[in-house]
N, C-alpha and C positions, 0 to 999 in steps of 0.2 A: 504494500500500500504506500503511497506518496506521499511524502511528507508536506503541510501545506504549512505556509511562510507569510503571513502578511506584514507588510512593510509598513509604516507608520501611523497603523491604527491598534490605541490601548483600550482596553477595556477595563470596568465597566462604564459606563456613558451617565455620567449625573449633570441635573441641570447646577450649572454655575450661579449662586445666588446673587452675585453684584449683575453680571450682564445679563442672564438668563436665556447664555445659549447650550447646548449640551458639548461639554467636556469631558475628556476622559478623567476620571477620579484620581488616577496618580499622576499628572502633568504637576509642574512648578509652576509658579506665576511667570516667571518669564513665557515659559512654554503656552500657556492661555493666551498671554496679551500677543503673542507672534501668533497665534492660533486667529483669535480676534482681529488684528490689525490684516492678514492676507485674505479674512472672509470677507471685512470690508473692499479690501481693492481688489478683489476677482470678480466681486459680485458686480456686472453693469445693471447701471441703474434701468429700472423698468423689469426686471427680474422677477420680482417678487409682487404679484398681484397686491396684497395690502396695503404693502407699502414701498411703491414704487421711485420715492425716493431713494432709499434705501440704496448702496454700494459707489462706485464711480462711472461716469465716461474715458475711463482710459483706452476704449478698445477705439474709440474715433480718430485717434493720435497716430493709430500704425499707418496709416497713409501721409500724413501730415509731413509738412516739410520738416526735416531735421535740423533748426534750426533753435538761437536761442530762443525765438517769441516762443514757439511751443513749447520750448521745455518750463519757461514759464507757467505756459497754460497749463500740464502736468503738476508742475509745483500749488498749484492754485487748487485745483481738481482732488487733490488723494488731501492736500491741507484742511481742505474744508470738509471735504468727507469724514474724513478722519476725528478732525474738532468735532463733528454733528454728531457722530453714532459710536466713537468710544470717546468719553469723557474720563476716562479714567490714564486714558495718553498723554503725555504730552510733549509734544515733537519736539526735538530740539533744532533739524536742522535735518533738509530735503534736497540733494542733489542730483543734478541727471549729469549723469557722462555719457560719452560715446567711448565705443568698444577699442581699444587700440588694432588689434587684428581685423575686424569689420566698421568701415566707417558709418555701413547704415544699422548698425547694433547699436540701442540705446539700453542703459543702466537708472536704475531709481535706487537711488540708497538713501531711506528714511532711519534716521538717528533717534530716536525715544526714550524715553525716561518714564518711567513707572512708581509712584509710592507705594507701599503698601507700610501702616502703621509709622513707624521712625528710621524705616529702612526703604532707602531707593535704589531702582534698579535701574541701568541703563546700559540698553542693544541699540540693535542698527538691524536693519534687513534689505535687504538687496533682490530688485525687481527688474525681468529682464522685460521688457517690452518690443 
């Protein structure tokens, strides 16, 4: 019989009582909030019948000129997203690069900071577009 292997899903599934999405029960806070912050910026907006605010427009950008306005417009997009639907973030600092080896690969590396009680925590995570 074959051994089955799944890759990055823990079990068991409880709802997170600050945000109140379902998490795996033995995740770290860090691991939530990166949990959290990439459900916001996969999610395009209009996704979610209820609440179709709800994630970003980043997917409108892959054609966009590769230029600074848009990576502005990027920086503006996952900021304000990000401020609206976790409040528990807070950014410190959103850059887009381009790829060295591909000049039309763009990069998002969002820097964040986390409190929880008298201790903060602070990642980065990195978004290929």
């Amino acid at each position: 019989m074959a051994k089955k292997q799944l890759f990055g899903i823990k079990y068991p599934f409880l709802a997170d009582e600050e945000t109140g999405y379902y998490v795996a029960a033995n995740k770290t806070v860090a691991e939530k909030v990166r949990s959290q912050l990439m459900h916001i910026i996969f999610t395009p907006k209009g996704q979610r019948i209820r609440n179709p605010e709800f994630g970003t427009d980043l997917i409108k950008y892959i054609f966009d000129q590769n230029d600074d306005m848009s990576w502005e417009s990027v920086k503006t997009e996952v900021s304000e997203s990000v401020t609206r639907w976790a409040t528990n973030i807070n950014l410190n600092d959103i850059r887009v690069v381009r790829s060295e080896e591909d000049p039309a690969q763009v990069y998002v590396k969002i820097i964040y900071s986390v409190t929880e009680g008298n201790k903060t925590i602070k990642d980065s995570v990195v978004i290929e577009l």
